[in-house]
C-alpha positions in Angstrom: -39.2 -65.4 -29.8 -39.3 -66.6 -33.8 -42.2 -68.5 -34.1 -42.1 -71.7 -37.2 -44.9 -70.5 -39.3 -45.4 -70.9 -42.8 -44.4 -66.6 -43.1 -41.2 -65.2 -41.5 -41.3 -61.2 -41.2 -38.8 -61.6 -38.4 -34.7 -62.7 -38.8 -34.5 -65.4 -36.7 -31.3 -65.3 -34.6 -32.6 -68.4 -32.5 -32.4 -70.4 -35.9 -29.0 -69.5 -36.9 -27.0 -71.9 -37.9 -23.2 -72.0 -38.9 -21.0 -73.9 -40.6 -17.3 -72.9 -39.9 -14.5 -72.9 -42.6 -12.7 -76.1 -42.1 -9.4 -74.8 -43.2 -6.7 -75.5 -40.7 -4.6 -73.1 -41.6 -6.9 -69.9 -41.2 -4.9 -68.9 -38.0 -1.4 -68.1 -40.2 -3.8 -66.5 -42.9 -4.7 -63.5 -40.3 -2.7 -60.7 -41.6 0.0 -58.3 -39.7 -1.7 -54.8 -38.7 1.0 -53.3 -41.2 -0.3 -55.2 -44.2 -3.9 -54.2 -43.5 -5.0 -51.9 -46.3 -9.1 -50.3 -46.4 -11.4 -53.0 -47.6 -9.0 -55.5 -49.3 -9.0 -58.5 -47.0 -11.8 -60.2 -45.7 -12.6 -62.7 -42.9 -13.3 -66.3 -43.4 -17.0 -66.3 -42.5 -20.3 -64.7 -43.9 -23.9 -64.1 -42.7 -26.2 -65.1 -45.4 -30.0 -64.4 -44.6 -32.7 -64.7 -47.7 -36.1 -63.2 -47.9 -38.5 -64.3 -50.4 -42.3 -63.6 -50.9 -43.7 -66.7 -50.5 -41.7 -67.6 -47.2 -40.6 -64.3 -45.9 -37.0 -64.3 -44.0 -35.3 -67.5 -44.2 -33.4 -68.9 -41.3 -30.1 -67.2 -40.7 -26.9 -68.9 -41.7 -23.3 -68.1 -40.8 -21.2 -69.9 -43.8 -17.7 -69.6 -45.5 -16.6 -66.5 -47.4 -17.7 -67.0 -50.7 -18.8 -65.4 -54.0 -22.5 -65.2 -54.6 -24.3 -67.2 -57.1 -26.9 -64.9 -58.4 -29.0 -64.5 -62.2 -27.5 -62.4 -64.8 -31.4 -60.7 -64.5 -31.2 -59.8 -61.1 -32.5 -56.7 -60.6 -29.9 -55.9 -58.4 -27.0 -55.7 -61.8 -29.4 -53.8 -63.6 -31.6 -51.3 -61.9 -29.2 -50.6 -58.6 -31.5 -51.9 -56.3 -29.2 -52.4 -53.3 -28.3 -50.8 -49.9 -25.7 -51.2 -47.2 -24.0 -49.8 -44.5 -20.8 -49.6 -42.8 -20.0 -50.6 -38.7 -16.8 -51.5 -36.7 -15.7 -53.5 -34.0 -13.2 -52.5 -31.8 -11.3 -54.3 -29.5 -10.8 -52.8 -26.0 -7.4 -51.0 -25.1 -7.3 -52.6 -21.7 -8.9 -55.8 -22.5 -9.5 -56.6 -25.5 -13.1 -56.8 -25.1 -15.0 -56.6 -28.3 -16.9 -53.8 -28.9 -19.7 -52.2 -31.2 -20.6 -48.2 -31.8 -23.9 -47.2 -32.2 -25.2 -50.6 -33.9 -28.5 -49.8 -33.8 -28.5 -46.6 -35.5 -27.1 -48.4 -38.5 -29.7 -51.7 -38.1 -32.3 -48.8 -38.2 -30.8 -46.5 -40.8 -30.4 -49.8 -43.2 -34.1 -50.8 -43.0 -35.0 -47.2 -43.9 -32.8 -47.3 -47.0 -34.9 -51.0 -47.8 -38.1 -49.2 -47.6 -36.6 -46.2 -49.8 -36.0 -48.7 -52.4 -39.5 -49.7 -52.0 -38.1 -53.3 -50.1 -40.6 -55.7 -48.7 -39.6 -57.7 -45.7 -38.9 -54.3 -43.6 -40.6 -55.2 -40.6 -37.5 -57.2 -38.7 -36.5 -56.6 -35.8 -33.2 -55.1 -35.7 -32.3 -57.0 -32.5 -32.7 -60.1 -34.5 -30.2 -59.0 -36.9 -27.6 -57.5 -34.7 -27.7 -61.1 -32.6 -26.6 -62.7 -35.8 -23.7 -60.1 -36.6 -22.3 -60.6 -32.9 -22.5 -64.4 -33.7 -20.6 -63.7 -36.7 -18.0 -61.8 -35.1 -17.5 -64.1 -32.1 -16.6 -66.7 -34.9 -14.1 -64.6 -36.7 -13.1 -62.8 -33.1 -8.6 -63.5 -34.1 -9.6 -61.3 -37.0 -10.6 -58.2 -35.3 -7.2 -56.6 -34.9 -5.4 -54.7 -32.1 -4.6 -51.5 -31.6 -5.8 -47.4 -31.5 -6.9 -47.1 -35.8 -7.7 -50.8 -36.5 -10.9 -52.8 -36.4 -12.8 -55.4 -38.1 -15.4 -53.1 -40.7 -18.4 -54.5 -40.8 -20.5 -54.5 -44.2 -24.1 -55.3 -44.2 -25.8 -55.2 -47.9 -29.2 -56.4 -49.1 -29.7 -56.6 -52.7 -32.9 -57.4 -54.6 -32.8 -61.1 -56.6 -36.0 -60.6 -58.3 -35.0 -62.6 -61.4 -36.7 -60.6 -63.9 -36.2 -57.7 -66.6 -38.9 -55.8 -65.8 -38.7 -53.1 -63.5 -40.6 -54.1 -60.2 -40.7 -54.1 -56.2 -38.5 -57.4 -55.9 -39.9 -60.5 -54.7 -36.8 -62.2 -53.5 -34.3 -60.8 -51.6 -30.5 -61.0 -50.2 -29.2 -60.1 -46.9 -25.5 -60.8 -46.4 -22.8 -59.2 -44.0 -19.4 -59.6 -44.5 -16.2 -58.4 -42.4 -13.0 -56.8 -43.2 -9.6 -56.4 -40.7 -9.0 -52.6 -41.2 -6.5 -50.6 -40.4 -6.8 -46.3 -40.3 -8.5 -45.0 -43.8 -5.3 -42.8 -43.8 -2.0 -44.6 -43.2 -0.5 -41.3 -42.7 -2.4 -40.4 -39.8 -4.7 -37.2 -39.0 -3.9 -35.9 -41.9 -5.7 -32.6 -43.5 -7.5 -33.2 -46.5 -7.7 -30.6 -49.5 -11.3 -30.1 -51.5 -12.8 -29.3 -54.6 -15.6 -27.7 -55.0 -18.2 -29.7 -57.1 -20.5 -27.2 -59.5 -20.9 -29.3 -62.5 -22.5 -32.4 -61.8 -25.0 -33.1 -58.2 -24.7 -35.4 -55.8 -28.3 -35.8 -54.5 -31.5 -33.5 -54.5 -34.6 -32.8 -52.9 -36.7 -36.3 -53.1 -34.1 -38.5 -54.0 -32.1 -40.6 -52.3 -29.1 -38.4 -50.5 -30.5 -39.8 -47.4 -30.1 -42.8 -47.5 -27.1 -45.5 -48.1 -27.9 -46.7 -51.8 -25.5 -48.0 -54.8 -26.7 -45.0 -56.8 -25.8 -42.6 -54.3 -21.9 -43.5 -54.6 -21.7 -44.5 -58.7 -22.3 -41.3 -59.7 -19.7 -39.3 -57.6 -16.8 -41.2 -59.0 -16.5 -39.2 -62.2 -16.2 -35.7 -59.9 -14.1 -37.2 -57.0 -11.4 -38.7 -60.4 -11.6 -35.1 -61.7 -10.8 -33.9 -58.0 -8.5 -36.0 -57.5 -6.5 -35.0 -61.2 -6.5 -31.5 -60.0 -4.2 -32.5 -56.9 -7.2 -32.4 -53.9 -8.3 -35.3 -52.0 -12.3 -35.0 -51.8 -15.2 -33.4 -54.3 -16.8 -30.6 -51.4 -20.6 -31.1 -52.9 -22.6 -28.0 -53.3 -26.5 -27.9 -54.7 -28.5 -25.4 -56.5 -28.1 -21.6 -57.5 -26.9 -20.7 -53.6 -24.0 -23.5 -53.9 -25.7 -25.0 -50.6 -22.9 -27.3 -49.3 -23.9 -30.6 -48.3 -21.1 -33.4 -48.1 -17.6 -34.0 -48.7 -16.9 -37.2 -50.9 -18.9 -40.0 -48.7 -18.7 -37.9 -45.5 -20.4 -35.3 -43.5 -19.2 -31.9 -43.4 -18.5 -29.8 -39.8 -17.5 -25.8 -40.1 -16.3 -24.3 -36.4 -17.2 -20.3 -37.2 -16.7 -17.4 -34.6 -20.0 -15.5 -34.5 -19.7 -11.9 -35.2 -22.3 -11.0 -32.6 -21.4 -13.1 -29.8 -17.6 -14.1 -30.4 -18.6 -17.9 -29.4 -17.1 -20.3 -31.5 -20.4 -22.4 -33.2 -20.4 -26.0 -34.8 -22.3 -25.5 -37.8 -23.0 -28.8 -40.5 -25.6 -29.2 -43.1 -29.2 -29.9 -42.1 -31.1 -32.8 -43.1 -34.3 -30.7 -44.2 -34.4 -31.6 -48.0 -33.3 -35.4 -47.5 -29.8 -34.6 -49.6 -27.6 -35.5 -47.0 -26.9 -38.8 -45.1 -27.7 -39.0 -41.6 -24.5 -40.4 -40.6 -23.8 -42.2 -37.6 -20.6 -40.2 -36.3 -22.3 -37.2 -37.6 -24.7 -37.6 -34.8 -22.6 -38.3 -32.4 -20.5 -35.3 -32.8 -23.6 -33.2 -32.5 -24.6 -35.2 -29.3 -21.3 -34.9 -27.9 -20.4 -31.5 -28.6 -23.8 -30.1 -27.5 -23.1 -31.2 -23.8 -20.2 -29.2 -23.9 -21.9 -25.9 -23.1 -19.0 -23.8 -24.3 -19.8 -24.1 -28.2 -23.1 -23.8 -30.0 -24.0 -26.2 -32.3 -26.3 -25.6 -35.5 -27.2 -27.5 -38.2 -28.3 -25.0 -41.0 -27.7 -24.4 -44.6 -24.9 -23.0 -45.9 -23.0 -21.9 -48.8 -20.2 -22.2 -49.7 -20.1 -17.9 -49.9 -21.4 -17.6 -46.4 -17.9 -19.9 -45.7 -16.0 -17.7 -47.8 -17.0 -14.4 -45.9 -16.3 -16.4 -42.9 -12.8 -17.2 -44.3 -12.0 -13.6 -45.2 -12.8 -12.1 -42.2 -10.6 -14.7 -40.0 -13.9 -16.3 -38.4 -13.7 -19.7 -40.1 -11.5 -21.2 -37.7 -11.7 -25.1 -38.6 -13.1 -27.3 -40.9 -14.0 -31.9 -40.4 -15.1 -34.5 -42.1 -17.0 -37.2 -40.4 -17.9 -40.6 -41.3 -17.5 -44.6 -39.9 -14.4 -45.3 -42.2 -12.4 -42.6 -41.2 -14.3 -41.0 -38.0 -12.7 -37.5 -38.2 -10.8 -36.0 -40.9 -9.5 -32.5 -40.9 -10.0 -30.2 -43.7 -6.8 -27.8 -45.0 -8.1 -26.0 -48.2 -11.3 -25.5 -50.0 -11.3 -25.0 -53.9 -14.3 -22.9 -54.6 -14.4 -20.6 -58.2 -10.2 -21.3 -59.1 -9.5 -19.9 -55.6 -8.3 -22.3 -52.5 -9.4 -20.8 -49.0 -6.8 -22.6 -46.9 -8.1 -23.6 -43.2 -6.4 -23.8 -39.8 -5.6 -27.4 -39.7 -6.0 -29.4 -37.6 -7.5 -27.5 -34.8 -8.4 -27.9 -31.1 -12.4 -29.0 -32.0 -11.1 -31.5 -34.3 -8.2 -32.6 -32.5 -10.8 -33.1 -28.8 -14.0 -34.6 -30.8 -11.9 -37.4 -32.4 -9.8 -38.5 -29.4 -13.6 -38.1 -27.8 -14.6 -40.7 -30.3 -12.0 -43.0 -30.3 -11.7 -43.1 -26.3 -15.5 -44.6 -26.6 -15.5 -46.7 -29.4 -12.1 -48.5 -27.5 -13.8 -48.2 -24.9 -11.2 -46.3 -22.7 -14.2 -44.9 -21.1 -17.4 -46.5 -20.7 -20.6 -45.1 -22.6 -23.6 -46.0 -23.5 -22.7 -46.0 -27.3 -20.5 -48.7 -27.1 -21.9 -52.1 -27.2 -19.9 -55.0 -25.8 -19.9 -58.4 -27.6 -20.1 -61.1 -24.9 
């Protein structure tokens, strides 16, 4: 229960309101799977929620789509002060039900990026929260398309309003979550990617932000991914310090399936999250989960450098490579460019190929899990 006091730390789902978009014509305006493109189109409605520090959280409010009216000296525009994350609903194979993966893990992953920003108003519940995003949805339910590779991507963002110059913990605050009918991040299917290895400039480092999902983290790979993508390979492969420890691929999580030379046993090997340079991603997790239970691969997550992958490579024990992340849930990897060389990878193998239809069966839930939350 919200109680009315003068001081909201909680969202307040039971004080919601909404006011619909009155346009009669919104039902022709949802677009054809076939026109749906990542990230371009975006559904009618908006959650808007406001936290200032006089007040605290504002009551919730579902409104129109609409550009935001904010100060040209928010700190927000000029000091990067802003965090996000990225969710999908599905809609059921069978059904049609309406379905969320892991929302919680991304309520609780946001708040943590808040209070690396140094964020007041942390202390919501995420509950809270994740009522108001179903309400959303519910409303904009004809816009959450049909069909094995589309769903409606969900953005929550919270940006600092402090209306200011100087550099400060901000004393106002935006919460807003927006929604987007998405079709597969590649149209052309489960299709291999190729990588460059990144030795120039550095994603993240020890005591910064890498794990976490800020602005900064993504404005400052764009240079390296252009580059990357001049040099004819889809993704920067990030590496950091003198032993060119890998750590991420572009935005996503990085997976190696390595024979052991001891043992012969195929082993799951991705970056660990030890020096807080990677991003504790949400289908990064659940790969490990799932593939743990499996009980005929090991699974590690250990540093490793981009030479321990090339010895792997040369000896014929590197026997897939995947990239893993909410937009695009598993991507194959083809080739690494490391040092002018490409070490080309089995693609896509047998791992890959079982862990994403493993994913996908859950998140359409053509089996029923625990992972996949059902909007009612």
């Amino acid at each position: 229960m919200c109680e009315d006091v003068k001081f909201n730390n909680d969202i307040c789902s039971s004080s919601l309101t909404i006011e619909k978009d009155t346009d009669k014509d919104q039902v022709s305006k949802i677009p054809k799977n076939v026109d749906l493109k990542f990230g371009e189109i975006m559904s009618p409605h908006m959650l808007i929620v406001e936290w200032t520090e006089k007040k605290g959280w504002s009551a919730p409010k579902i409104q129109r789509y609409q550009d935001l009216k904010i100060s040209p000296i928010s700190s927000c525009l000029h000091y990067g002060i802003t965090c996000f994350e990225g969710m999908k609903c599905y809609k059921t194979t069978s059904d049609k039900t309406l379905r969320l993966f892991r929302p919680d893990c991304n309520i609780a992953r946001l708040k943590k990026s808040m209070k690396r920003l140094g964020m007041p108003g942390t202390d919501f519940e995420g509950k809270q929260l994740l009522k108001c995003i179903k309400e959303l949805i519910r409303l904009d339910k004809d816009w959450v398309p049909y069909g094995e590779g589309y769903s409606l991507y969900i953005r929550p963002n919270v940006i600092a309003n402090h209306q200011c110059l100087g550099l400060a913990t901000p004393n106002s605050l935006l919460l807003y979550v927006i929604t987007s009918p998405v079709g597969p991040y590649y149209p052309s299917g489960f299709k291999p990617i190729r990588l460059k290895s990144e030795t120039k400039y550095v994603r993240a480092w020890t005591g910064g932000t890498g794990d976490v999902k800020v602005g900064g983290n993504y404005a400052n790979t764009i240079k390296a991914a252009h580059i990357a993508t001049k040099d004819g390979y889809d993704q920067v492969l990030w590496l950091f310090g003198k032993e060119k420890v890998i750590t991420e691929v572009g935005a996503m999580n990085i997976f190696f399936v390595i024979k052991n030379s001891s043992t012969n046993r195929k082993e799951i090997i991705t970056p660990s999250l030890g020096r807080g340079d990677v991003l504790p991603g949400v289908t990064r997790r659940s790969v490990i989960e799932i593939t743990q239970k499996w009980g005929d691969i090991d699974v590690h997550e250990i540093d490793l450098s981009i030479n321990d992958v090339s010895i792997a490579s040369k000896s014929g024990r590197l026997l897939e490579a995947f990239a893993t992340g909410t937009a695009a849930v598993i991507t194959p990897i083809s080739c690494i460019e490391y040092g002018g060389l490409n070490m080309n990878i089995p693609a896509t193998g047998e791992v890959t190929r079982k862990l994403f239809q493993s994913l996908v069966d859950i998140q359409y839930g053509n089996i029923l899990h625990e992972w996949s939350v059902t909007i009612d």
